[in-house]
C-alpha atoms as an extended CHARMM CRD file, in Angstrom:
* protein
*
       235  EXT
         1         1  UNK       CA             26.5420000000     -120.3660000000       -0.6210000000  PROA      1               0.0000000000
         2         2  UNK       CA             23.6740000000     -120.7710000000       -2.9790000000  PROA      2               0.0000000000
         3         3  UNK       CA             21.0150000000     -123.2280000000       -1.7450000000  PROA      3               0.0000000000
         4         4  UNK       CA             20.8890000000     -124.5510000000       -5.4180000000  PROA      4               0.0000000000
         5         5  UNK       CA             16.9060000000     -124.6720000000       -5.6300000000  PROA      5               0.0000000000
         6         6  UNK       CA             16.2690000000     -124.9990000000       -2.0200000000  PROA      6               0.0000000000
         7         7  UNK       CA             14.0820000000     -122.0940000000        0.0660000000  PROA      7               0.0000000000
         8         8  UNK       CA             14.5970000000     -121.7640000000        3.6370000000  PROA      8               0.0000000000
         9         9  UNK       CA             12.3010000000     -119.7920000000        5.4090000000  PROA      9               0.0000000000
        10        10  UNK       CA             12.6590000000     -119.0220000000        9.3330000000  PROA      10              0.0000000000
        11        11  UNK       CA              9.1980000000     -118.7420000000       10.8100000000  PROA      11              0.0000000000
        12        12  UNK       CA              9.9860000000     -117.6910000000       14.2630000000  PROA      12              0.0000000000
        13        13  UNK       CA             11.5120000000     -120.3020000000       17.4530000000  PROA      13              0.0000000000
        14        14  UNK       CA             12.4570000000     -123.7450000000       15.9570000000  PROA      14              0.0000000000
        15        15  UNK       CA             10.0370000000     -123.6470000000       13.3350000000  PROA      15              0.0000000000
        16        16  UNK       CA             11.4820000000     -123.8880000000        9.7210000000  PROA      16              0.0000000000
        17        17  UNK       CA              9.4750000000     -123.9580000000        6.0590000000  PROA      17              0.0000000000
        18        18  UNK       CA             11.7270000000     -125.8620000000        3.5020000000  PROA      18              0.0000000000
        19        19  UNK       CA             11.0510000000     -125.7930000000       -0.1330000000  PROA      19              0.0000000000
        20        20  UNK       CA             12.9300000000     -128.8470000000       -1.9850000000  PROA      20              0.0000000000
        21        21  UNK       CA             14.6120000000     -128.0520000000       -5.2020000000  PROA      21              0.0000000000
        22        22  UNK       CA             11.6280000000     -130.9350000000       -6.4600000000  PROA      22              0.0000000000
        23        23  UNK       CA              8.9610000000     -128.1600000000       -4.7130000000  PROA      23              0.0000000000
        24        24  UNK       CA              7.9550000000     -129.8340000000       -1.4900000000  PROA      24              0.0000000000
        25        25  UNK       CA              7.1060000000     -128.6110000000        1.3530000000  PROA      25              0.0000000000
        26        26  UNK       CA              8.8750000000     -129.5630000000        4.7950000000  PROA      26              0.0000000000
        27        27  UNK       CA              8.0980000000     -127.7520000000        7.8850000000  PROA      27              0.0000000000
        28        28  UNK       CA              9.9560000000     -128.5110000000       10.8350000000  PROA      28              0.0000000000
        29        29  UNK       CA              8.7680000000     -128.0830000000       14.2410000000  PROA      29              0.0000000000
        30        30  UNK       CA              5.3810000000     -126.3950000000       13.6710000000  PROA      30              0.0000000000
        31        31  UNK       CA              4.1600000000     -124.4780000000       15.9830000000  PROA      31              0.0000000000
        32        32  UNK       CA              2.7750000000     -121.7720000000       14.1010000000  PROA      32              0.0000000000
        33        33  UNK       CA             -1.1460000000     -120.6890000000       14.7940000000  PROA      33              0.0000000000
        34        34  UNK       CA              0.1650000000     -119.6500000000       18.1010000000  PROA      34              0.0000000000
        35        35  UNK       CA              3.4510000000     -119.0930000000       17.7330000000  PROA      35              0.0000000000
        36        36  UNK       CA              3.8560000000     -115.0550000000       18.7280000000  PROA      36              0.0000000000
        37        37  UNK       CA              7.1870000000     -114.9370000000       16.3680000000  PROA      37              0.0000000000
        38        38  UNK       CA              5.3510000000     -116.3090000000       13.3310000000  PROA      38              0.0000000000
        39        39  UNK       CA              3.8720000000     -113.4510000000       11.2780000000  PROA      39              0.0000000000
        40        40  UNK       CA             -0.2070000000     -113.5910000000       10.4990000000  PROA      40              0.0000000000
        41        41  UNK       CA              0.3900000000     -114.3000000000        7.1270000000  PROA      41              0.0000000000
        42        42  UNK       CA              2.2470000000     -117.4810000000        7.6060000000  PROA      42              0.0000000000
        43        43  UNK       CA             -0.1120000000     -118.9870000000        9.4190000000  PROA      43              0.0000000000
        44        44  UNK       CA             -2.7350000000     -119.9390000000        6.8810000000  PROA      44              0.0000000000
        45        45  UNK       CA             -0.5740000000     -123.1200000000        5.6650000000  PROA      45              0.0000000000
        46        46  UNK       CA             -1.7970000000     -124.4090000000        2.8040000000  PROA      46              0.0000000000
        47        47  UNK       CA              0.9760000000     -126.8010000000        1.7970000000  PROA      47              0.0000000000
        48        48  UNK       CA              3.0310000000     -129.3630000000        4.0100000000  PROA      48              0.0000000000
        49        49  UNK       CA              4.2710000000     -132.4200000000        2.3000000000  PROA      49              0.0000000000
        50        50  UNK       CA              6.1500000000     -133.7170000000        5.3380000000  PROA      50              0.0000000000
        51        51  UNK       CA              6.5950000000     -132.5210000000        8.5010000000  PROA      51              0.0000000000
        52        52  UNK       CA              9.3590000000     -133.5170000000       10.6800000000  PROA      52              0.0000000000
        53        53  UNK       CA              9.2900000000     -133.0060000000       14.7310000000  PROA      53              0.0000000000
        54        54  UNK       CA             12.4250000000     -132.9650000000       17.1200000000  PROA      54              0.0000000000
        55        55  UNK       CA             10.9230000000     -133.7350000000       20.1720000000  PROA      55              0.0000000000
        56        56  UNK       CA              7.0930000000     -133.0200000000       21.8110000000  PROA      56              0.0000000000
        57        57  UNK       CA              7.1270000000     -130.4340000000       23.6930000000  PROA      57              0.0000000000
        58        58  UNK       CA              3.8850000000     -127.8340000000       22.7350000000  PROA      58              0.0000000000
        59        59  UNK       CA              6.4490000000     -124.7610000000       20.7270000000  PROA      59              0.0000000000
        60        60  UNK       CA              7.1280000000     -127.3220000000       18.5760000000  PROA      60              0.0000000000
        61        61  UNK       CA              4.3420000000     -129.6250000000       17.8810000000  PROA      61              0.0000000000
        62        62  UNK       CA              1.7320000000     -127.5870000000       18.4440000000  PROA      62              0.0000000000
        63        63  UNK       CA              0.4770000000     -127.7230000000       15.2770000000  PROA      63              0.0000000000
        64        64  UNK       CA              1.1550000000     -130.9310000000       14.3700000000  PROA      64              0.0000000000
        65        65  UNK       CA             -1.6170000000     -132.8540000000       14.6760000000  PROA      65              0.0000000000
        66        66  UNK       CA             -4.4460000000     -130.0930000000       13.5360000000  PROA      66              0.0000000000
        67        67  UNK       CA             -2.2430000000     -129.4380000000       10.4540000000  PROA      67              0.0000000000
        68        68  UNK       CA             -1.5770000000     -133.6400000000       10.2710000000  PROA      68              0.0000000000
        69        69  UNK       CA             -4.7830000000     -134.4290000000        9.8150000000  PROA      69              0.0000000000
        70        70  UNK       CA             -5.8120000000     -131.4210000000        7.8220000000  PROA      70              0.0000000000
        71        71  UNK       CA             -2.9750000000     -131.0840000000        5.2790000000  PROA      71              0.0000000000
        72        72  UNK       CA             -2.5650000000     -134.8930000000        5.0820000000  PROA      72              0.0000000000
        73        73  UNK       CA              1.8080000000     -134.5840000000        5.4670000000  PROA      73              0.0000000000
        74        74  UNK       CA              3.7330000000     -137.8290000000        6.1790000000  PROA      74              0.0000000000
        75        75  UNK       CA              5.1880000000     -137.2060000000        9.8980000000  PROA      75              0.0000000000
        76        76  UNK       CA              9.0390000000     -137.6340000000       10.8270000000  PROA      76              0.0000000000
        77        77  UNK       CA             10.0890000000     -138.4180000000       13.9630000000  PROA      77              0.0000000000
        78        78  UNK       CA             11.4030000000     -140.4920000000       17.1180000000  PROA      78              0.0000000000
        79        79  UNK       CA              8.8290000000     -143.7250000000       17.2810000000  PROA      79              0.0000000000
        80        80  UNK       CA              7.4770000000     -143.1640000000       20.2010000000  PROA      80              0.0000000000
        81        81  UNK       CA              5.9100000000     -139.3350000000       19.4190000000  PROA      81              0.0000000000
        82        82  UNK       CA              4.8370000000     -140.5350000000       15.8210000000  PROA      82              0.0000000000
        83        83  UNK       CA              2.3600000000     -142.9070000000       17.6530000000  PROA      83              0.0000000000
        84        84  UNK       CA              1.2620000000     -140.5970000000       19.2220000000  PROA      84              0.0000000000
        85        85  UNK       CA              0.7450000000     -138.2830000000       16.1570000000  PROA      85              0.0000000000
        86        86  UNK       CA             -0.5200000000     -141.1160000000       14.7210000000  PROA      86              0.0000000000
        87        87  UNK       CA             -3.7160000000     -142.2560000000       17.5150000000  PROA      87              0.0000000000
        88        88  UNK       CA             -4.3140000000     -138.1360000000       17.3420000000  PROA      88              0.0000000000
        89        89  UNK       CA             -5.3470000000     -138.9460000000       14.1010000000  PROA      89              0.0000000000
        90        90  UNK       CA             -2.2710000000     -138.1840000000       11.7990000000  PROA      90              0.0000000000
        91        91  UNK       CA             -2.6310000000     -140.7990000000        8.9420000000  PROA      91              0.0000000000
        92        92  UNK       CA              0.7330000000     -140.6580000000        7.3400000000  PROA      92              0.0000000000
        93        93  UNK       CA              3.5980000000     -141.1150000000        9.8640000000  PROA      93              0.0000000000
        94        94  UNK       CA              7.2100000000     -142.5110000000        9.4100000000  PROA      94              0.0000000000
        95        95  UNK       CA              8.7720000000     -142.8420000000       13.1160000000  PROA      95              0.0000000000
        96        96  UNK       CA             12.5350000000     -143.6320000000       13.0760000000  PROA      96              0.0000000000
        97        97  UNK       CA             15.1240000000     -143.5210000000       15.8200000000  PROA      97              0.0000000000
        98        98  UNK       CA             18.1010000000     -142.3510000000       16.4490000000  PROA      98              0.0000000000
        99        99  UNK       CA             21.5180000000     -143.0610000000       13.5300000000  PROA      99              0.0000000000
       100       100  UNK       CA             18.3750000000     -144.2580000000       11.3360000000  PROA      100             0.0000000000
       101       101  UNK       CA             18.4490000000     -142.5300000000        7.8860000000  PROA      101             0.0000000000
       102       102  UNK       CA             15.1290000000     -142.6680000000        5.6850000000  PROA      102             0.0000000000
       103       103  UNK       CA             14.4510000000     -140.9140000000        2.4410000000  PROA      103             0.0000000000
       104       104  UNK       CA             11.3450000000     -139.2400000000        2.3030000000  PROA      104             0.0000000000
       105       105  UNK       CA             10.1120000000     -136.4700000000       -0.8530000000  PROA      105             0.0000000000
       106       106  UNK       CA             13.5920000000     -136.9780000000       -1.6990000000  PROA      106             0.0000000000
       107       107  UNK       CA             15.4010000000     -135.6090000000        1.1580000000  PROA      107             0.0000000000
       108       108  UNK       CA             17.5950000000     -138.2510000000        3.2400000000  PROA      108             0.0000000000
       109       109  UNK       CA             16.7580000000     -137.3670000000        6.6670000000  PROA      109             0.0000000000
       110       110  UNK       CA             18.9420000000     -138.4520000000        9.7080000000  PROA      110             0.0000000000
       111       111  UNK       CA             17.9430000000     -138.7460000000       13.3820000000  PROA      111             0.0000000000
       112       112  UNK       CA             20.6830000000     -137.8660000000       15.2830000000  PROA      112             0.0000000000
       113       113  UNK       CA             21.0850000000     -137.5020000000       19.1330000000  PROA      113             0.0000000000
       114       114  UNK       CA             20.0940000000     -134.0450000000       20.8410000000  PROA      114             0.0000000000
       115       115  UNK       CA             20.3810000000     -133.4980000000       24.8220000000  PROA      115             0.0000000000
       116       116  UNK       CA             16.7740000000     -132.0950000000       26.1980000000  PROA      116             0.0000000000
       117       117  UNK       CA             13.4230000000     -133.3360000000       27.8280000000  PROA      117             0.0000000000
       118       118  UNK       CA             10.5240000000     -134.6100000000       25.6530000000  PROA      118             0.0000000000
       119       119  UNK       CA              7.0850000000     -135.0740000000       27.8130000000  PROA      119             0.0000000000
       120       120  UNK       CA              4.1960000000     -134.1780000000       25.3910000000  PROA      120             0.0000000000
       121       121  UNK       CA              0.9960000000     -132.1770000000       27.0160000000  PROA      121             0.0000000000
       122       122  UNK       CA             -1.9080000000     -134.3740000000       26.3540000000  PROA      122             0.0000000000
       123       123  UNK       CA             -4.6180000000     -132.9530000000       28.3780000000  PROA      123             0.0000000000
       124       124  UNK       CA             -3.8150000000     -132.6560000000       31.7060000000  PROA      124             0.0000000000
       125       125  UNK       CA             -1.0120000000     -134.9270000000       31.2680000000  PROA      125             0.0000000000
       126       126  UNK       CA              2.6020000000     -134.8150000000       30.1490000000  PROA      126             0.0000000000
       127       127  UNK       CA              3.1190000000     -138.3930000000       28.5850000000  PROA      127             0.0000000000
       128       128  UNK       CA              6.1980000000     -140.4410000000       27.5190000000  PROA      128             0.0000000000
       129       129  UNK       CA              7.1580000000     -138.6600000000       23.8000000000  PROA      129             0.0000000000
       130       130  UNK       CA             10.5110000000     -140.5330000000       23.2980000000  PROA      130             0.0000000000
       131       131  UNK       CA             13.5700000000     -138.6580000000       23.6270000000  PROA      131             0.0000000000
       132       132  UNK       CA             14.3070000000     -134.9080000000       21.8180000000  PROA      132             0.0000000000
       133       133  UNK       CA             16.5590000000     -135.5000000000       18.7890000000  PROA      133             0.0000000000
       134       134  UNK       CA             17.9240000000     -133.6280000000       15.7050000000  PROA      134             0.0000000000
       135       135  UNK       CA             17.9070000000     -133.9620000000       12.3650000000  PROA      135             0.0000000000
       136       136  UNK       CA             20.3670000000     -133.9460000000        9.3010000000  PROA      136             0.0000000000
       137       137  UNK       CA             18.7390000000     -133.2520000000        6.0460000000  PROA      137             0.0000000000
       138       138  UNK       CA             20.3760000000     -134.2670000000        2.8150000000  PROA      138             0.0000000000
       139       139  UNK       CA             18.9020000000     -132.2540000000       -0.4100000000  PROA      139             0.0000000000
       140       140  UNK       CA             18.6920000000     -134.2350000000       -3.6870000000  PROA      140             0.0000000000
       141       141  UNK       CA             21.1990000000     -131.5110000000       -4.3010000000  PROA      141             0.0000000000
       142       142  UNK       CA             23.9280000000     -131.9500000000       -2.2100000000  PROA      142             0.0000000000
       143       143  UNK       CA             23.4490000000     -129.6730000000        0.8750000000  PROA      143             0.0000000000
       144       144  UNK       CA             23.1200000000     -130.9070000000        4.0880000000  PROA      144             0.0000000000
       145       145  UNK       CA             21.0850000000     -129.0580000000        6.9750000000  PROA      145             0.0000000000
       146       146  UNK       CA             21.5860000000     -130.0940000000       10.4880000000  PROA      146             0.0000000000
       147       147  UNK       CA             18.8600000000     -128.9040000000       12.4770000000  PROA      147             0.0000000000
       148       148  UNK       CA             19.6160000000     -129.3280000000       16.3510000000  PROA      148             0.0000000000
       149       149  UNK       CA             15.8290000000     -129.4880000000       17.8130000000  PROA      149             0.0000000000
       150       150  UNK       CA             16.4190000000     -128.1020000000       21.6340000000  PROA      150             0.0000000000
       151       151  UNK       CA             19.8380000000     -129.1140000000       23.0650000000  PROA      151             0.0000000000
       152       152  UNK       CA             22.4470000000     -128.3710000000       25.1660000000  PROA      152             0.0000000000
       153       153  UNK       CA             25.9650000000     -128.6100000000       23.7980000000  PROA      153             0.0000000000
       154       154  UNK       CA             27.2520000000     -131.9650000000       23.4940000000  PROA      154             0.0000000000
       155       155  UNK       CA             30.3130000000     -133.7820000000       22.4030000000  PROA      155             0.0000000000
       156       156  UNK       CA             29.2760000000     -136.4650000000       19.8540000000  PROA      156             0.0000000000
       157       157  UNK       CA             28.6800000000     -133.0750000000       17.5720000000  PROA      157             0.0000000000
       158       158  UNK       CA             32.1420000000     -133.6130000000       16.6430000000  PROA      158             0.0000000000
       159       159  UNK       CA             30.8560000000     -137.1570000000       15.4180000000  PROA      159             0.0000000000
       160       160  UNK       CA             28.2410000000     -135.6150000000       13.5320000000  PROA      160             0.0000000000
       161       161  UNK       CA             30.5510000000     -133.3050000000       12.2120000000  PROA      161             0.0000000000
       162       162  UNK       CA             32.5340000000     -136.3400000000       10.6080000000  PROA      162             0.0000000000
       163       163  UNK       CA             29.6510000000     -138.5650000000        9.7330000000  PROA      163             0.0000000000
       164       164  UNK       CA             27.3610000000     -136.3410000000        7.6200000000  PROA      164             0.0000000000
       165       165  UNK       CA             29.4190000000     -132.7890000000        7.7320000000  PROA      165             0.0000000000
       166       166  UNK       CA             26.6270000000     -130.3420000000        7.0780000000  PROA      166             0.0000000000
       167       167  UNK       CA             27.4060000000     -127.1100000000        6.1580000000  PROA      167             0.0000000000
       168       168  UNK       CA             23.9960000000     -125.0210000000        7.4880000000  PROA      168             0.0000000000
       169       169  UNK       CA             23.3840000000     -125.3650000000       10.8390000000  PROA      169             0.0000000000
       170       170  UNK       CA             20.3610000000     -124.4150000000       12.6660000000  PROA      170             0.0000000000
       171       171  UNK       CA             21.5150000000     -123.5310000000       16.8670000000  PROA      171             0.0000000000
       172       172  UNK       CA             18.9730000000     -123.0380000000       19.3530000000  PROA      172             0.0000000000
       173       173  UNK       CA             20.6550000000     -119.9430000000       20.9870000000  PROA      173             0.0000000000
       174       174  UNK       CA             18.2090000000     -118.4870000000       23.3720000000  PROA      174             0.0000000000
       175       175  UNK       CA             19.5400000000     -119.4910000000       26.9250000000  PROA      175             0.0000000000
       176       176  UNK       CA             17.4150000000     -121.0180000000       29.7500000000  PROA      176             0.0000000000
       177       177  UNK       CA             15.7930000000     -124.1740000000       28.1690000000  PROA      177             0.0000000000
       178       178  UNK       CA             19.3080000000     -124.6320000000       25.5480000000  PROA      178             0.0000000000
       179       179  UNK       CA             22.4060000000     -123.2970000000       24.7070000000  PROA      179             0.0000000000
       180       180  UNK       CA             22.9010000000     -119.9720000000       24.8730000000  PROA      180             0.0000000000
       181       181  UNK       CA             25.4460000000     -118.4970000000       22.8780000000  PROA      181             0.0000000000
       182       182  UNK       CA             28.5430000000     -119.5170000000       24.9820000000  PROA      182             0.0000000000
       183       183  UNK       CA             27.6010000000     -123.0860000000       24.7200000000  PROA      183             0.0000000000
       184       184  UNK       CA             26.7970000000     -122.5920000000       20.8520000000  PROA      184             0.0000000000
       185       185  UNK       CA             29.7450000000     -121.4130000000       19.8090000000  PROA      185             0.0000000000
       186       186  UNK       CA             31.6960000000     -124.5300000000       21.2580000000  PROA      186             0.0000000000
       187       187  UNK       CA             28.9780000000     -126.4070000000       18.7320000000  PROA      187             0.0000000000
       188       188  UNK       CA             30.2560000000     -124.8220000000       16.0470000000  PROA      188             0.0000000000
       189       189  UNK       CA             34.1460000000     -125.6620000000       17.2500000000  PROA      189             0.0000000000
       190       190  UNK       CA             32.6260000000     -128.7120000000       17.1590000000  PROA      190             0.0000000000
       191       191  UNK       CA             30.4150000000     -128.5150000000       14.1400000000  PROA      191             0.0000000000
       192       192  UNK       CA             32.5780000000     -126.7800000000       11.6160000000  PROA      192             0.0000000000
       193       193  UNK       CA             30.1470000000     -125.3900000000        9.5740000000  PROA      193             0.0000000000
       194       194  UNK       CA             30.0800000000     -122.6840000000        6.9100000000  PROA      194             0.0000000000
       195       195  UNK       CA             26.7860000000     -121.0410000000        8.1770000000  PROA      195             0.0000000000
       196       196  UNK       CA             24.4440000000     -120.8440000000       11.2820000000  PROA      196             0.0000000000
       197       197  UNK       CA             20.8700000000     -120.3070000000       11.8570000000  PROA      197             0.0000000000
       198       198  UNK       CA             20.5170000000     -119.6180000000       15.3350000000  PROA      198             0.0000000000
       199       199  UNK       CA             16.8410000000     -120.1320000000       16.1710000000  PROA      199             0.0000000000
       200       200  UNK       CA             14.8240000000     -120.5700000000       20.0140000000  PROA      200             0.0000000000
       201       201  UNK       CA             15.3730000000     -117.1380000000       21.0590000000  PROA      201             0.0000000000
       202       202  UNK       CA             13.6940000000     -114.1760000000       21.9820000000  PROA      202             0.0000000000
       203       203  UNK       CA             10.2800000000     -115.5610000000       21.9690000000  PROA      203             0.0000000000
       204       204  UNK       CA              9.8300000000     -115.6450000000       25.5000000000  PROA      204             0.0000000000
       205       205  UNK       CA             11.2470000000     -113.3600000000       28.0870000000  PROA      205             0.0000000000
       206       206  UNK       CA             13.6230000000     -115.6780000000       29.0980000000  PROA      206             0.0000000000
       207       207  UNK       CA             15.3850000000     -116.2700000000       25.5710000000  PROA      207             0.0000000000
       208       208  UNK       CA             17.6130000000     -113.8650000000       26.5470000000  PROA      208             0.0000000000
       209       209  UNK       CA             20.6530000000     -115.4010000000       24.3560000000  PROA      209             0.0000000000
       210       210  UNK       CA             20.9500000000     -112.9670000000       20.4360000000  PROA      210             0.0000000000
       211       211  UNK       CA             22.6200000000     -113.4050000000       17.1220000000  PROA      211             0.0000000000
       212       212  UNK       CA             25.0790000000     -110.8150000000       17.7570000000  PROA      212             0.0000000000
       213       213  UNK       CA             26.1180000000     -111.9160000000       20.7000000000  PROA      213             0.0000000000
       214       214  UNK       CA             26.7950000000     -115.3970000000       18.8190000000  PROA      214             0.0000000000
       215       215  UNK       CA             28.7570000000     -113.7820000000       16.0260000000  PROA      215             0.0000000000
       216       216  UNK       CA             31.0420000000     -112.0340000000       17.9550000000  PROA      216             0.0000000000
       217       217  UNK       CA             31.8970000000     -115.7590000000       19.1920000000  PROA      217             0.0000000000
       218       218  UNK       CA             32.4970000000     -116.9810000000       15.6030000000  PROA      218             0.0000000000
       219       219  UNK       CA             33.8770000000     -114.5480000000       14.0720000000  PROA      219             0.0000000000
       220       220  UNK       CA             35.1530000000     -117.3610000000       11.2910000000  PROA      220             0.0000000000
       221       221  UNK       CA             31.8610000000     -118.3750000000       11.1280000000  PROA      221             0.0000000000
       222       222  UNK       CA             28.8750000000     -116.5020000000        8.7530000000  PROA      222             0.0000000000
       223       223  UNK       CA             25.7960000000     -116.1730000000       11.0550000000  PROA      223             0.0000000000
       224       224  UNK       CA             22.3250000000     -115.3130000000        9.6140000000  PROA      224             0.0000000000
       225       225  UNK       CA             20.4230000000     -113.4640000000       11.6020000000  PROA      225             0.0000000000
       226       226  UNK       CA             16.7440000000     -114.0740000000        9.7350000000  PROA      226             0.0000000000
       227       227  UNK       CA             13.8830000000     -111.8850000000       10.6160000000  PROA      227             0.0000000000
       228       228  UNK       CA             10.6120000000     -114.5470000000       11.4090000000  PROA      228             0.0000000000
       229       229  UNK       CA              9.0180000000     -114.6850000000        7.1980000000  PROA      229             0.0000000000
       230       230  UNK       CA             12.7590000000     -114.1870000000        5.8360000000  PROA      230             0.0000000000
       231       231  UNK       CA             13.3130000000     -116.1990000000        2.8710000000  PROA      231             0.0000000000
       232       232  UNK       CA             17.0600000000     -117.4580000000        1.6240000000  PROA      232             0.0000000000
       233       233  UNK       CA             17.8380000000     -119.1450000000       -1.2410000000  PROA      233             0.0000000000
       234       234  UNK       CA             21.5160000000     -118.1900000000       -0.5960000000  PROA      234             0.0000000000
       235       235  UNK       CA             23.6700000000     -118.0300000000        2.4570000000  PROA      235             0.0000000000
């Protein structure tokens, strides 16, 4: 499948840098200057035009608001956690909730629903971060990228499946705190999609859930197994 202008790079967890074919930057879910997946020379960001967050939960905000307030990016995500990005001192936020759609550097984003917790560490706190979600990403191109954010399996998939079909699906596979492969797989029966990312594995001990253990599961389905700095313009 060729990406037709779009780079997708896989920087370890949930953490995604997208390139748009107009050359902007999305990251979603970063947590990268501490992220033990995310090689050393990925961490110096120097561009983020947006960055979009699934839920608040430190691996995958944990860079939000140093890089929000640094890098200047406008902030996607469920109302709730934007205002929080946003009294953090994150300037440029557009919160949205979920079935909302909002185009932002040209990319039609979708919140759709995703099944996890969402309590974000503040100190010595865990406050009220609205609830986890995904996100389907339509490219000024065409393609559409669902990205799951932390989830169990769930049925409505099959709705999002026949509202916005996307084609590239990134699966947290890793066990424990999501699906693990088992419970992926039935996503894609769900799902129907031509390729899968699976992501939220193996950075922790407990991540025990692999690609190959996926794939054997789908065998109709192409999974791409991405090394943490892998680049694809084509899948």
């Amino acid at each position: 499948m060729n990406l037709k202008g779009i780079e997708l790079t896989w920087l370890g967890h949930a953490t995604f840098r997208i390139k748009t074919p107009e050359n902007k930057i999305f990251y979603v879910d970063p947590w990268i200057a501490h992220n033990p997946m995310c090689p050393e020379p990925e961490k110096k960001v120097k561009q983020m035009d947006v960055m979009v967050c699934t839920h608040g939960h430190f691996d995958h905000i944990g860079d939000a608001v140093d890089l929000g307030k640094k890098l200047k990016p406008i902030a996607v995500g469920i109302f709730e956690l934007c205002t929080w990005l946003q009294k953090k001192g994150v300037e440029q936020i557009a919160p949205m909730n979920k079935g909302g759609t909002q185009t932002v550097a040209d990319v039609k984003i979708t919140m759709v629903h995703a099944v996890h917790s969402c309590g974000i560490q503040d100190g010595d706190e865990i406050v009220y971060g609205g609830e986890a979600c995904g996100y389907v990403m339509e490219f000024s191109n065409g393609i559409k990228i669902y990205h799951a954010g932390d989830t169990n399996v769930f049925s409505d998939m099959a709705m999002i499946r026949d509202l916005y079909a996307p084609k590239i699906v990134m699966l947290p596979i890793g066990d424990h705190f999501t699906m693990s492969p088992r419970e992926a797989a039935y996503a894609c029966k769900l799902l129907q999609p031509e390729r899968v990312i699976p992501m939220h594995f193996g950075t922790f001990p407990q991540l025990t859930g692999t690609p190959a253990e996926l794939q054997k599961l789908v065998p109709h389905v192409k999974v791409l197994e991405l090394k943490p700095g892998e680049t694809i313009s084509e899948a």
